[in-house]
C-alpha positions in Angstrom: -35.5 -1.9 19.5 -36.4 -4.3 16.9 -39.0 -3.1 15.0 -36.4 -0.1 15.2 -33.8 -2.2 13.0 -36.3 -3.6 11.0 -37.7 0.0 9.6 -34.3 1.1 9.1 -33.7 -2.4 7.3 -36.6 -1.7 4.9 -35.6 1.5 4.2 -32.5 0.1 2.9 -34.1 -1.4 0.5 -36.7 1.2 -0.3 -33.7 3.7 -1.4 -32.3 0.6 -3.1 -35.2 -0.4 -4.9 -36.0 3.3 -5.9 -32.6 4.0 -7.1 -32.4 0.5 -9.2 -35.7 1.6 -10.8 -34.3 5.4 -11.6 -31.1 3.5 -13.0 -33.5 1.3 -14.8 -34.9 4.0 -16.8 -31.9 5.1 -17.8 -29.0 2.1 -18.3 -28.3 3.3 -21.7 -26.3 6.3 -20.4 -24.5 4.1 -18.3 -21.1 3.1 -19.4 -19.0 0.0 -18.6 -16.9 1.7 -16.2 -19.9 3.8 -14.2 -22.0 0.3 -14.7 -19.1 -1.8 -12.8 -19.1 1.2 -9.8 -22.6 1.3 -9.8 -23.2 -3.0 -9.1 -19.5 -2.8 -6.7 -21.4 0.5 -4.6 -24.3 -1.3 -4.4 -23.5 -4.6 -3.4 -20.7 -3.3 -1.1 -22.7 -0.8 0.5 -25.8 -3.6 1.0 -24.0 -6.0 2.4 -21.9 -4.0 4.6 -25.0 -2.2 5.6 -27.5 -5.1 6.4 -24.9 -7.0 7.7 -23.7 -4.8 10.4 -27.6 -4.3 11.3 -28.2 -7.4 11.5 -25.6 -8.5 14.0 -26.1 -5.2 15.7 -30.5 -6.0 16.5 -29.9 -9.7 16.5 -26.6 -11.2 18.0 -26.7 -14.6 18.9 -27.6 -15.4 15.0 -23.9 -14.6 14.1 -24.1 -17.7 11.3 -27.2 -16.9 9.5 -27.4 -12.9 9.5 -23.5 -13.8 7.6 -25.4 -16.0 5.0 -28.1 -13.4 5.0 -26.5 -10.6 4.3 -23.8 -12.3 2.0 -26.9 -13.8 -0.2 -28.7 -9.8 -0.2 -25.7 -8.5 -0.9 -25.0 -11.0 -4.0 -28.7 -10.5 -5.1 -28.1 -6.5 -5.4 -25.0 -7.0 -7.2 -26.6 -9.3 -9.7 -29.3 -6.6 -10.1 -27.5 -4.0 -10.5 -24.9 -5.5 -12.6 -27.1 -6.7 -15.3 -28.1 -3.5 -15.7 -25.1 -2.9 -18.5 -23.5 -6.7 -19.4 -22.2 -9.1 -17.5 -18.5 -8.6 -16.5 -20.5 -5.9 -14.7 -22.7 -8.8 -13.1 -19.7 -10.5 -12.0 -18.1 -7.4 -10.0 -21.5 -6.8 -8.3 -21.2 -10.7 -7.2 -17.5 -10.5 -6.5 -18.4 -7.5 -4.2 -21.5 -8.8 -2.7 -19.5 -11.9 -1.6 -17.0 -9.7 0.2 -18.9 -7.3 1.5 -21.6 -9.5 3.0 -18.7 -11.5 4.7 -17.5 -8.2 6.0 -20.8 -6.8 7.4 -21.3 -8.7 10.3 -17.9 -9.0 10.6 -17.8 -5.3 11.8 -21.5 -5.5 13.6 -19.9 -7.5 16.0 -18.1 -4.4 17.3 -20.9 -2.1 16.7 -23.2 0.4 18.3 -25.3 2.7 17.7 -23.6 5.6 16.2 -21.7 3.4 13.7 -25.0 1.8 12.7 -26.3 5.8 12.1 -22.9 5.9 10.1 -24.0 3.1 8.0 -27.6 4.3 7.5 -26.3 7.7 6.1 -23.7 6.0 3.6 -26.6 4.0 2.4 -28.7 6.8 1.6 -25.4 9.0 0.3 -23.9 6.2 -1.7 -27.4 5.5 -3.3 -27.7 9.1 -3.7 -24.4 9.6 -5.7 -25.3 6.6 -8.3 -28.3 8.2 -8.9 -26.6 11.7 -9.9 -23.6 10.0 -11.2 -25.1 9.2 -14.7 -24.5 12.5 -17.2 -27.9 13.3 -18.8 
């Protein structure tokens, strides 16, 4: 079961890393207002995801998977927000803080369908950035 959580854990960031790295090649088509969805999606969507995994696979680590995933989540927002400037920056960090509070939050409640649920809006929401930007 763990080495279950932790393959679907690295595929999180395999879609992120991808997706950053398509972005990447592209930031100067992306306009203040797509850039500050893209870092609040990303963040929000890492935290919530990772955090909820966490909790789920490891539960008596309540304190740690919530710095964890807050910290991941802040990372991806700084990433992806300095793709365009920084008041972009600072809404991927303002959403990364939330969002990785929020994760385990809702882990604690979790099974395994809702952790499915999270899995697929990782790999939709990473999806939609990508085909967000007009070529």
């Amino acid at each position: 079961m763990k080495l279950f959580i932790i393959l679907i854990l690295l595929s999180y960031f395999l879609v992120c890393a991808v997706s950053y790295l398509f972005l990447r090649k592209i930031k100067y088509q992306i306009s203040y207002h797509l850039g500050m969805n893209v870092a609040m999606t990303s963040s929000g969507i890492m935290g919530i995801a990772v955090g909820t995994l966490l909790v789920y696979g490891f539960p008596g680590h309540y304190t740690l998977i919530t710095i964890v995933s807050t910290v991941i989540a802040v990372l991806i927002g700084v990433i992806y927000g300095a793709l365009v400037d920084y008041q972009t920056l600072l809404s991927g960090v303002s959403s990364g803080i939330m969002s990785g509070l929020m994760g385990p939050m809702i882990g604690m409640a979790a099974d395994l369908p809702l952790v499915a649920f999270c899995t697929i809006l990782v790999y939709a929401s990473f999806a939609l950035l990508c085909f967000s930007v007009r070529s």
